[in-house]
C-alpha positions, 0 to 999 in steps of 0.5 A, a space after each residue: 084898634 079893632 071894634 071888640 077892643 073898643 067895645 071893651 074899652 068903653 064898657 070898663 070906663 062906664 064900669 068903672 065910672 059908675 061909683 062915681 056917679 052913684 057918691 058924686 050925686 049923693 054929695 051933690 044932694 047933700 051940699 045942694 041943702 047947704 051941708 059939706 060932707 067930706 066924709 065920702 071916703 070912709 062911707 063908701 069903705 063902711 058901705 062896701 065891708 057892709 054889703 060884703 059881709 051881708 054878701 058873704 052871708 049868703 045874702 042876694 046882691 041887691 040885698 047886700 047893696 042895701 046893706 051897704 047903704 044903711 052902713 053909709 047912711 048911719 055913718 052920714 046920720 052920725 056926721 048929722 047929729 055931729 053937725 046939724 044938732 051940736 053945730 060942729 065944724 063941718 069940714 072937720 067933722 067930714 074929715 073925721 068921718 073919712 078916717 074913722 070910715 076907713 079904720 072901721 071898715 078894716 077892722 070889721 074887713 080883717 075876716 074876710 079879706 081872703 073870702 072872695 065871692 060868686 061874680 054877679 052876672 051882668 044884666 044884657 038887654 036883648 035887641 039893644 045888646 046886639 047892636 054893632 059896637 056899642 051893644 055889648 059896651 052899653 047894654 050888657 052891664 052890671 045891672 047898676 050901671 043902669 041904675 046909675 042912669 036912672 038916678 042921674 035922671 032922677 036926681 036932675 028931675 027933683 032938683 029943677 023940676 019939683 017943689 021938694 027940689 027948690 025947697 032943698 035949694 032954699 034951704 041951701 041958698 038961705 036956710 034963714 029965710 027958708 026957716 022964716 017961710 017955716 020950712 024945717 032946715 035941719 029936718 030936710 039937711 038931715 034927709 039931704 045927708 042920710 041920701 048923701 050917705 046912702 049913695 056913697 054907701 052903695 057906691 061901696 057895696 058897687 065896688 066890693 060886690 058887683 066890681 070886684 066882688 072881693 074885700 081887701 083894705 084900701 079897696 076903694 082908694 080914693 074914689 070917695 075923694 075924687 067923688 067930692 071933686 067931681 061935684 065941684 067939677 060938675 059945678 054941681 049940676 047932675 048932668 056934669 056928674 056923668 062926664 066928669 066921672 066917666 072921664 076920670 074912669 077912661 083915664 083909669 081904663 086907659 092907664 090899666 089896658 096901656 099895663 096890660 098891653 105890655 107896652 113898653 113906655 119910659 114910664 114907671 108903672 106908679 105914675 101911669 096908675 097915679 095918671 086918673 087922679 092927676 087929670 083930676 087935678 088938672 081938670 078941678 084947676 082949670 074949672 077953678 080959674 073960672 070963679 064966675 061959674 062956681 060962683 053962680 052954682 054953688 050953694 050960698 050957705 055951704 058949709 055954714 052951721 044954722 041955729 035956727 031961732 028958739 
């Protein structure tokens, strides 16, 4: 395997790690303040019809990513009012939210799925670009993918270095004695919950903008769910989020480059495209035999509706 094939191989599984990390740590923010959504699916599908549309409308990228984040995050406020006002069940109401996502963004998609659009240019870092292999790999991507860095950074930073960070924290271990110490639970779950859709707002508008700028139903194929595992994967540590994600893209990158090769394996080609998520399935056991660490990292309030004292 020569030095450009490599190069390619790992500039594809950062690509097509990158929505993953962006949704894993929006759900990971959320589920950190106690709330459980499962609804990554269908804001993702919002978020990427939204910011193909605003793309399609003559709008920049990064307009349209924004665009693609409001779509996720007023669906995520949605499941808030649903969960955090009227005191749903979480767990139905996420998977609520994933079907009704996904439905609505085929409806409001059927226009424009034979309306492909410009591909975005990738943002090269110069000096940094010309380095021998990892070069063009690392420093001459979509400029996302460096956002993505940032946020993992950023998102690590809040939660263990910042007061707001263990306030969030408090809230998911104990939102009673959060609320007894006088912090508003409900006000800060719902802000967990708005960045929680946001983010898997954006890793839409990734995919359907910046990825493969184009919209078709079903595009996002069951990232949002592998998104939701990943988090449990990472133990819900932001840092754990990246391996896990671009593991899940090498396994990806790998099944598509072993088609595209015209190897010829005793395989059908549906279980080298089912490959990604059985190692998901794989991975998510063997991290579950160890009851002790989930245990450990997992908010002690996940999932569990407050009523806070009248």
């Amino acid at each position: 395997m020569d030095s450009s094939l490599i190069a390619s191989v790992i500039a594809a599984t950062l690509v097509a790690g990158t929505p993953l990390i962006i949704v894993a740590l929006g759900e990971l923010v959320t589920e950190r303040a106690g709330v459980l959504n499962l609804g990554a699916e269908g804001m993702m599908s919002a978020g990427a019809v939204a910011a193909f549309a605003a793309a399609h409308a003559g709008t920049d990228p990064w307009t349209a990513a924004v665009v693609g984040m409001a779509a996720g995050c007023a669906l995520a406020l949605l499941f808030g009012f649903i969960t955090l006002s009227m005191q749903a069940n979480q767990v139905a109401s996420g998977l609520a939210l994933a079907i009704f996502g996904v439905g609505l963004a085929a409806f409001f998609g059927k226009p424009y799925e034979s309306a492909p659009l410009p591909a975005v240019a990738p943002l090269r870092i110069p000096l940094l670009a010309d380095l021998p292999l990892i070069g063009p790999a690392l420093f001459n991507q979509q400029a996302l993918v460096y956002v993505s860095w940032l946020l993992v950074a950023a998102v690590a930073w809040f939660l263990e270095r910042s007061r707001a960070g263990l306030v969030l924290r408090a809230v998911g271990e104990s939102p009673s004695a959060a609320h007894a110490v006088g912090y508003p639970v409900i006000a800060i779950r719902y802000a967990a919950v708005a960045f929680g859709g946001a983010m898997a707002g954006l890793g839409g508008a990734f995919l359907s903008v910046f990825y493969t700028p184009l919209w078709s139903e079903g595009m996002v194929a069951g990232r949002g769910w592998i998104a939701l595992a990943l988090v449990v994967f990472a133990t819900w540590r932001p840092l754990r989020v990246v391996a896990g994600a671009y593991l899940f893209g090498g396994v990806l990158v790998s099944q598509l480059f072993v088609q595209g090769s015209g190897l010829r394996l005793d395989l059908p080609a549906q279980w080298l495209s089912a490959l990604p998520y059985l190692a998901t399935i794989v991975v998510l056991v063997l991290i579950s035999r160890n009851q002790t660490t989930i245990r450990l990292n997992s908010p002690a309030s996940l999932g569990q509706v407050f009523r806070p004292d009248r």
